[in-house]
C-alpha positions in Angstrom: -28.1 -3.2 -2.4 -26.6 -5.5 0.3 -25.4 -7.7 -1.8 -23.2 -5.3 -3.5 -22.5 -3.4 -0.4 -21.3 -6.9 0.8 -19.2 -8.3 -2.1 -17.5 -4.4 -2.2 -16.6 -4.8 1.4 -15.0 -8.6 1.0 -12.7 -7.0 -2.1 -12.2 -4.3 -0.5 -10.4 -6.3 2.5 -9.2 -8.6 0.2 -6.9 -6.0 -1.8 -5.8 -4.1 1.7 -4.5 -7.8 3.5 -3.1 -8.4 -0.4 -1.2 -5.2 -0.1 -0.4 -5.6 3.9 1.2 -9.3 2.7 3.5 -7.6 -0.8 4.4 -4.9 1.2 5.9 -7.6 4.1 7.1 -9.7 1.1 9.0 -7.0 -0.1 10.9 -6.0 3.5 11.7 -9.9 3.4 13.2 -10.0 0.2 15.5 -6.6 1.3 18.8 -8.0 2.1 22.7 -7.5 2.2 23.3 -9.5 -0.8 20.8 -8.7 -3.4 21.2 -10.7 -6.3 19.8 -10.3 -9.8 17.0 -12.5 -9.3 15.6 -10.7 -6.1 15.9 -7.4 -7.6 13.9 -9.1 -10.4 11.2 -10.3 -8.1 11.1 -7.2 -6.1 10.2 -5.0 -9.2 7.7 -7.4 -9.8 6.3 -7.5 -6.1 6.3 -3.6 -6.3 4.4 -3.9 -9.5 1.6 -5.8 -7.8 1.6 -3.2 -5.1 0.7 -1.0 -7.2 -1.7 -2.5 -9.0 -3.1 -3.7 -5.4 -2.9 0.2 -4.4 -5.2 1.3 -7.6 -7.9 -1.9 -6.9 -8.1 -0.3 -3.4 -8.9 3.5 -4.5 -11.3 2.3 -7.0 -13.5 -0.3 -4.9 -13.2 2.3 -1.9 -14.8 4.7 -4.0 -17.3 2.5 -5.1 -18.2 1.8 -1.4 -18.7 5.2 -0.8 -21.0 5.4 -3.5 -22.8 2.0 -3.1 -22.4 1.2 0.0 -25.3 0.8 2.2 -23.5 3.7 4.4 -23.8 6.3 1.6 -21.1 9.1 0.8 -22.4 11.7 3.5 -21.5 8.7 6.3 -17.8 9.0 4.6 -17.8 12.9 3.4 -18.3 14.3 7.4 -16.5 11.8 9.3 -12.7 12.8 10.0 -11.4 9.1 10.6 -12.6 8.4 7.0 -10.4 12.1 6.0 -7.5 10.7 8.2 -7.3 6.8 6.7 -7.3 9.1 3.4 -4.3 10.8 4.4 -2.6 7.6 5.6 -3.1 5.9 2.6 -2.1 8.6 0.4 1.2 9.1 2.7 2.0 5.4 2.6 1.6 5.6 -1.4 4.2 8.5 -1.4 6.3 6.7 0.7 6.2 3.8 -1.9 7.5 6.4 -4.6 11.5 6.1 -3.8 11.5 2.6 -3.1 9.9 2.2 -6.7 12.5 4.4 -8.4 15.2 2.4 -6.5 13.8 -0.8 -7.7 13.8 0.0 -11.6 17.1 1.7 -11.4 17.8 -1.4 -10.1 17.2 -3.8 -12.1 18.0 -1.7 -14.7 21.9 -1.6 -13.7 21.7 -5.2 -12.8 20.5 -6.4 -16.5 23.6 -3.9 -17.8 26.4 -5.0 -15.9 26.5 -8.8 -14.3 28.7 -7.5 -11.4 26.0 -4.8 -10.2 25.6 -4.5 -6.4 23.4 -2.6 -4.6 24.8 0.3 -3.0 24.6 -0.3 1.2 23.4 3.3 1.1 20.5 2.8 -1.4 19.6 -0.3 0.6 19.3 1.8 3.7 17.6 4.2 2.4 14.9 1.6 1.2 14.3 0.1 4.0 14.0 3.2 5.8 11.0 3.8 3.6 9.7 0.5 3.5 10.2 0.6 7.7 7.9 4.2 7.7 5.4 2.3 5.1 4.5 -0.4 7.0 4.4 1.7 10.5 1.8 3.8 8.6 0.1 1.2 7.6 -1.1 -0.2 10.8 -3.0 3.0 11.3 -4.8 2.1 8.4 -7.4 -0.8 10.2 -7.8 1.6 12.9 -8.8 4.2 11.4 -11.2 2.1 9.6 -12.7 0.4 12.9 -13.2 3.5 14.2 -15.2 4.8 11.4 -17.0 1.7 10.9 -18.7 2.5 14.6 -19.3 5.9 13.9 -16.3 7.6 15.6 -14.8 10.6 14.2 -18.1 11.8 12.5 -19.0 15.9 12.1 -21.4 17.7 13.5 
Protein backbone atom coordinates (compact mmCIF):
# COMPACT_ATOMS: atom_id res chain seq x y z
CA UNK A 1 0.00 0.00 0.00
CA UNK A 2 2.95 2.43 0.27
CA UNK A 3 4.32 1.65 -2.56
CA UNK A 4 1.29 2.54 -4.54
CA UNK A 5 0.45 5.45 -2.43
CA UNK A 6 4.11 6.43 -3.31
CA UNK A 7 4.40 5.97 -7.09
CA UNK A 8 0.59 7.80 -7.20
CA UNK A 9 2.09 10.71 -5.45
CA UNK A 10 5.44 10.95 -7.86
CA UNK A 11 2.77 11.00 -11.10
CA UNK A 12 0.75 12.79 -9.61
CA UNK A 13 3.54 15.77 -9.24
CA UNK A 14 4.82 14.72 -12.27
CA UNK A 15 1.63 15.62 -14.45
CA UNK A 16 0.91 19.09 -12.31
CA UNK A 17 4.84 20.54 -12.93
CA UNK A 18 4.17 18.96 -16.73
CA UNK A 19 1.13 21.08 -16.88
CA UNK A 20 2.73 24.23 -14.86
CA UNK A 21 5.76 23.93 -17.69
CA UNK A 22 2.85 23.69 -21.17
CA UNK A 23 0.89 26.15 -19.65
CA UNK A 24 4.28 28.71 -19.42
CA UNK A 25 5.33 27.24 -22.88
CA UNK A 26 2.22 28.35 -24.20
CA UNK A 27 2.35 32.23 -22.80
CA UNK A 28 5.91 32.12 -24.44
CA UNK A 29 4.98 31.10 -27.62
CA UNK A 30 1.97 34.12 -27.50
CA UNK A 31 3.33 36.84 -29.57
CA UNK A 32 2.72 39.84 -31.98
CA UNK A 33 3.56 38.07 -34.95
CA UNK A 34 2.14 34.62 -34.94
CA UNK A 35 3.08 32.67 -37.72
CA UNK A 36 1.72 29.45 -39.09
CA UNK A 37 4.07 27.35 -37.42
CA UNK A 38 3.44 28.65 -33.83
CA UNK A 39 -0.12 28.46 -34.18
CA UNK A 40 0.73 24.94 -35.23
CA UNK A 41 2.74 24.19 -32.17
CA UNK A 42 0.38 25.89 -29.86
CA UNK A 43 -2.61 23.68 -30.81
CA UNK A 44 -0.37 21.04 -30.22
CA UNK A 45 0.98 22.33 -26.69
CA UNK A 46 -2.85 22.88 -25.84
CA UNK A 47 -3.37 19.30 -26.84
CA UNK A 48 -0.90 18.05 -24.37
CA UNK A 49 -2.49 20.20 -21.74
CA UNK A 50 -5.23 18.62 -22.02
CA UNK A 51 -4.23 15.39 -22.06
CA UNK A 52 -1.84 16.48 -18.91
CA UNK A 53 -5.30 18.00 -17.27
CA UNK A 54 -7.20 14.39 -17.66
CA UNK A 55 -3.84 12.27 -16.28
CA UNK A 56 -4.18 14.63 -13.28
CA UNK A 57 -8.07 14.06 -12.48
CA UNK A 58 -7.60 10.40 -12.91
CA UNK A 59 -4.40 9.73 -10.68
CA UNK A 60 -5.91 12.29 -8.12
CA UNK A 61 -8.77 10.21 -7.91
CA UNK A 62 -6.84 7.27 -7.53
CA UNK A 63 -4.96 8.86 -4.58
CA UNK A 64 -8.01 9.54 -2.89
CA UNK A 65 -8.95 6.06 -3.17
CA UNK A 66 -5.44 4.39 -2.64
CA UNK A 67 -3.74 6.54 -0.96
CA UNK A 68 -2.56 5.77 2.38
CA UNK A 69 -4.68 9.03 3.52
CA UNK A 70 -8.01 7.45 2.53
CA UNK A 71 -11.07 9.40 0.83
CA UNK A 72 -12.54 10.68 4.33
CA UNK A 73 -8.95 12.64 4.82
CA UNK A 74 -9.97 14.33 1.30
CA UNK A 75 -14.00 14.20 1.54
CA UNK A 76 -14.02 16.63 4.96
CA UNK A 77 -11.21 18.84 4.38
CA UNK A 78 -12.12 22.22 2.64
CA UNK A 79 -8.55 22.96 1.12
CA UNK A 80 -8.93 19.61 -0.73
CA UNK A 81 -12.84 21.24 -1.95
CA UNK A 82 -10.95 24.58 -2.74
CA UNK A 83 -7.77 23.04 -4.91
CA UNK A 84 -11.00 21.37 -6.58
CA UNK A 85 -12.43 24.48 -7.40
CA UNK A 86 -9.13 25.98 -8.63
CA UNK A 87 -8.40 23.40 -10.83
CA UNK A 88 -11.71 23.18 -12.28
CA UNK A 89 -11.64 27.17 -12.74
CA UNK A 90 -8.26 27.03 -14.32
CA UNK A 91 -9.67 24.14 -16.81
CA UNK A 92 -12.55 26.55 -17.76
CA UNK A 93 -10.38 29.24 -18.21
CA UNK A 94 -8.42 26.91 -20.69
CA UNK A 95 -11.74 26.65 -22.74
CA UNK A 96 -11.48 30.08 -24.90
CA UNK A 97 -7.92 29.88 -25.43
CA UNK A 98 -8.58 26.33 -26.97
CA UNK A 99 -11.40 27.47 -29.28
CA UNK A 100 -9.05 30.44 -30.30
CA UNK A 101 -6.29 28.01 -31.11
CA UNK A 102 -8.27 25.60 -33.51
CA UNK A 103 -10.03 28.52 -35.14
CA UNK A 104 -6.69 29.38 -35.56
CA UNK A 105 -5.06 27.21 -37.15
CA UNK A 106 -7.92 26.43 -38.89
CA UNK A 107 -7.91 30.00 -40.89
CA UNK A 108 -4.19 29.82 -41.04
CA UNK A 109 -4.11 26.24 -43.14
CA UNK A 110 -7.05 28.24 -45.44
CA UNK A 111 -5.64 31.32 -46.33
CA UNK A 112 -1.48 31.74 -46.28
CA UNK A 113 -1.93 35.49 -45.35
CA UNK A 114 -4.01 34.79 -42.01
CA UNK A 115 -3.02 36.91 -39.05
CA UNK A 116 -4.17 36.82 -35.78
CA UNK A 117 -6.51 39.42 -34.92
CA UNK A 118 -4.57 41.88 -32.00
CA UNK A 119 -7.95 41.56 -30.31
CA UNK A 120 -8.04 37.75 -30.23
CA UNK A 121 -4.48 37.78 -29.07
CA UNK A 122 -5.49 39.99 -26.13
CA UNK A 123 -8.02 38.25 -25.21
CA UNK A 124 -5.79 35.04 -25.05
CA UNK A 125 -3.48 36.15 -23.11
CA UNK A 126 -5.87 37.62 -20.80
CA UNK A 127 -6.97 34.05 -20.12
CA UNK A 128 -3.76 32.47 -20.17
CA UNK A 129 -2.53 35.60 -17.62
CA UNK A 130 -5.88 34.52 -15.09
CA UNK A 131 -4.75 30.66 -15.66
CA UNK A 132 -1.46 30.73 -14.51
CA UNK A 133 -2.40 33.36 -11.51
CA UNK A 134 -4.83 30.56 -10.51
CA UNK A 135 -2.64 28.14 -10.77
CA UNK A 136 -0.21 29.08 -8.06
CA UNK A 137 -2.93 28.56 -5.68
CA UNK A 138 -2.93 25.16 -6.69
CA UNK A 139 0.53 23.94 -4.51
CA UNK A 140 -0.87 25.87 -1.67
CA UNK A 141 -3.70 24.57 -1.35
CA UNK A 142 -2.22 21.26 -1.49
CA UNK A 143 0.54 22.03 1.29
CA UNK A 144 -1.92 22.96 3.38
CA UNK A 145 -3.95 19.90 3.05
CA UNK A 146 -1.10 17.75 3.11
CA UNK A 147 -0.57 18.97 6.99
CA UNK A 148 -4.01 18.73 7.85
CA UNK A 149 -5.19 22.26 7.50
CA UNK A 150 -8.61 23.04 6.41
CA UNK A 151 -10.02 19.67 7.72
CA UNK A 152 -14.04 19.51 9.10
CA UNK A 153 -15.18 18.92 12.24
Amino acid sequence: METVDLLLAIFHHVLVFSLAAVLAAEVVLIRNEMTHRTIGRLAGIDRAYGLLALFIVIIGIARVFYGLKGWEFYAYSWTFWAKMAVFVAVGLLSVPPTIRYLSWKRQAEADNAFAVPPTELASVRGYLRAQMMLFMLIPIFAAAMARGYGQFG
